[in-house]
N, C-alpha and C positions, 0 to 999 in steps of 0.2 A: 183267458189267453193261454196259447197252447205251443211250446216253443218243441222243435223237432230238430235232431242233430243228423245233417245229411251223412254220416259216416256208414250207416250201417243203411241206406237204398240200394236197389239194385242196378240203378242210373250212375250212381257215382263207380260200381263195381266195372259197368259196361265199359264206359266213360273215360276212365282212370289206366286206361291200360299204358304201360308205362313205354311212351312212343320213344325209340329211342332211332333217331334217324342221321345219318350220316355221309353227308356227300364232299367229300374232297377234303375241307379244311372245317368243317363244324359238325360237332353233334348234337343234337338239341334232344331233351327231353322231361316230359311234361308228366307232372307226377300229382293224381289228385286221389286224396285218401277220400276221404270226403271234402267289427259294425261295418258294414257297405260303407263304413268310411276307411276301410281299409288303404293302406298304400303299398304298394309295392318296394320290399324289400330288397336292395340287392347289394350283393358280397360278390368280390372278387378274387381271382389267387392266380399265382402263376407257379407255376413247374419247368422241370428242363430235363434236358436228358443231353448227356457229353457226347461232343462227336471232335474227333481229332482230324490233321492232316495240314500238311504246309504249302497245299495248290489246293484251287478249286475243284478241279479231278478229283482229290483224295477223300475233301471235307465232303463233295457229294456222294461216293461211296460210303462216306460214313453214313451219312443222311437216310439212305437206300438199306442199311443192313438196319440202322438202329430206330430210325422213326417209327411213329406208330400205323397200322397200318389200315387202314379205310375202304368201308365194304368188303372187307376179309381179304383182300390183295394188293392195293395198291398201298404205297406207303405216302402219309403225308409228312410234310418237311414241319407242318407244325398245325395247332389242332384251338379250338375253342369247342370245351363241353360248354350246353345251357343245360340247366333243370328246373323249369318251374315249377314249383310245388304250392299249392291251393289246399290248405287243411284248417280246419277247428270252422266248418260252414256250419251254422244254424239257421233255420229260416222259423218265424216267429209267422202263426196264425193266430189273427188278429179281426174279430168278426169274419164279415166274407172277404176279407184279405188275406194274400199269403205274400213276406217278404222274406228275401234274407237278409237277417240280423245283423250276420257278423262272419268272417271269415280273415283267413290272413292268406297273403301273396309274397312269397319269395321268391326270389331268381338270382341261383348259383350261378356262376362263369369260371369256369375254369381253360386259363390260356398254357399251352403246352409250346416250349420256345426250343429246338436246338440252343445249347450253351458250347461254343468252339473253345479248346483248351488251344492258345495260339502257341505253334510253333514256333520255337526260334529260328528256328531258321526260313520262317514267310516272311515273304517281302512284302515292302510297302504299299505295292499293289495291292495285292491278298488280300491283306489287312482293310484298307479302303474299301475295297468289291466287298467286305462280307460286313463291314459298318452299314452301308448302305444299303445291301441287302437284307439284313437284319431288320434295319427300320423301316422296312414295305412289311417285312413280315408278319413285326408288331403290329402297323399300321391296317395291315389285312384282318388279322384275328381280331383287335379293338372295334371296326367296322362290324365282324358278327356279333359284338357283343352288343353294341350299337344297334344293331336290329333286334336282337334280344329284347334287349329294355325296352323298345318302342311298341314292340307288339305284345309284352304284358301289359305296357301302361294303356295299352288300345283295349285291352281284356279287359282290364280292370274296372276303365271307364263304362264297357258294354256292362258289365256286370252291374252296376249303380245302375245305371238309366233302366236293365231292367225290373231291377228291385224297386225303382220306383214306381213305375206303370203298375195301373190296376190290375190283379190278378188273383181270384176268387180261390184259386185251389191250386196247392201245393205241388205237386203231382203237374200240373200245367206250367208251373213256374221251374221244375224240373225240365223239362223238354226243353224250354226258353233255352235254360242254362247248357245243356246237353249240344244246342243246336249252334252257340257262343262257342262252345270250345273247339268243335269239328271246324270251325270256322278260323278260328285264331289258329289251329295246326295247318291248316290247308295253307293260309295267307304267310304266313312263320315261314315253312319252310320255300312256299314259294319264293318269297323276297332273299332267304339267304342262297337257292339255287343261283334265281339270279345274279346276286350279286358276285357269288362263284365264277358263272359265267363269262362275264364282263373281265373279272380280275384273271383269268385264264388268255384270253389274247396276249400275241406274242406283242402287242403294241401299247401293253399295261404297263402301269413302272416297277408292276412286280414281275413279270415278264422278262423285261428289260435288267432287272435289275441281278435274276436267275441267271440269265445267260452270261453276266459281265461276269458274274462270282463265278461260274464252271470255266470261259475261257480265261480265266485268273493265273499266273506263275508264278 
């Protein structure tokens, strides 16, 4: 029995390149150094950054100079990193079989919040417009993370079913693997474009809920 640690392949070197992709309010990124009963790990955090001002005019110029900013210009008003990370893969050959043994799956989220230091002197408008607006915001970032999770436990699953299927040489059972992850980043990011999209209409209730905060007094 012959057990092989994918860390040091040139598949996983190819493979592994560290995607780091970012449209509007997420950036996902997929990190693979190198028992298939693995599960998917996932840790969450939140972060913030202060933004001042006692109308919605001022809080979104705060938003505008201080948020992070995405595709190197635009600023988003707030952000959710992914990183999944797939490391400690071994695959065990085993007569004319080749599987993998073992490996571990993590997925970081990191949510990035505006935190409003509230003015005394905002009104109770204000105040309300940016409660509400705040909790589309959450509600928007926890949705990418929501896809997050769904499309590593979609991975993970692919990963098992193909460790289980007959597969003679190791080297073929790479390719498998190789042809799973281009696939899981394709699908990944497509799902969180779109749902980007959708949540961008002026007829969303995060939309709606932007514009109540900036005409705010």
């Amino acid at each position: 029995m012959n057990t092989r640690t994918l860390l040091d392949q040139r598949f996983w070197k190819r493979c592994a390149l560290a995607c780091i992709v970012t449209v509007i309010t997420h950036v996902s990124e997929l990190v693979i150094p190198v028992d298939a009963d693995a599960r998917v790990r996932v840790s969450e955090r939140n972060t913030f950054y202060a933004v001042r001002g006692k109308d919605g005019p001022s809080i979104f110029r705060e938003i505008v100079r201080k948020g992070a900013r995405a595709n190197g210009s635009r600023h988003a008003i707030a952000s959710a990193h992914m990183r999944l990370q797939i490391s400690n893969v071994q695959m065990k050959s085993v007569g004319n079989r080749c599987r993998v043994h073992k490996y571990k799956m993590q997925l970081r989220i990191k949510y990035v919040y505006p935190k409003w230091r509230v003015a005394r002197r905002a009104s109770k408008a204000v105040k309300s417009k940016w409660a509400v607006f705040y909790r589309e915001l959450q509600r928007h970032e926890k949705t990418h993370g929501r896809i997050a999770r769904q499309h590593a436990t979609a991975l993970e699953k692919e990963i098992k079913k193909a460790s289980s299927r007959t597969t003679r040489r190791c080297h073929l059972l790479d390719r498998k693997l190789a042809k799973l992850v281009r696939n899981y980043e394709k699908r990944h990011e497509r799902a969180q474009n779109q749902f980007d999209r959708r949540d961008a209409r002026r007829s969303s209730r995060i939309s709606k809920a932007r514009i109540g905060l900036v005409m705010s007094k």
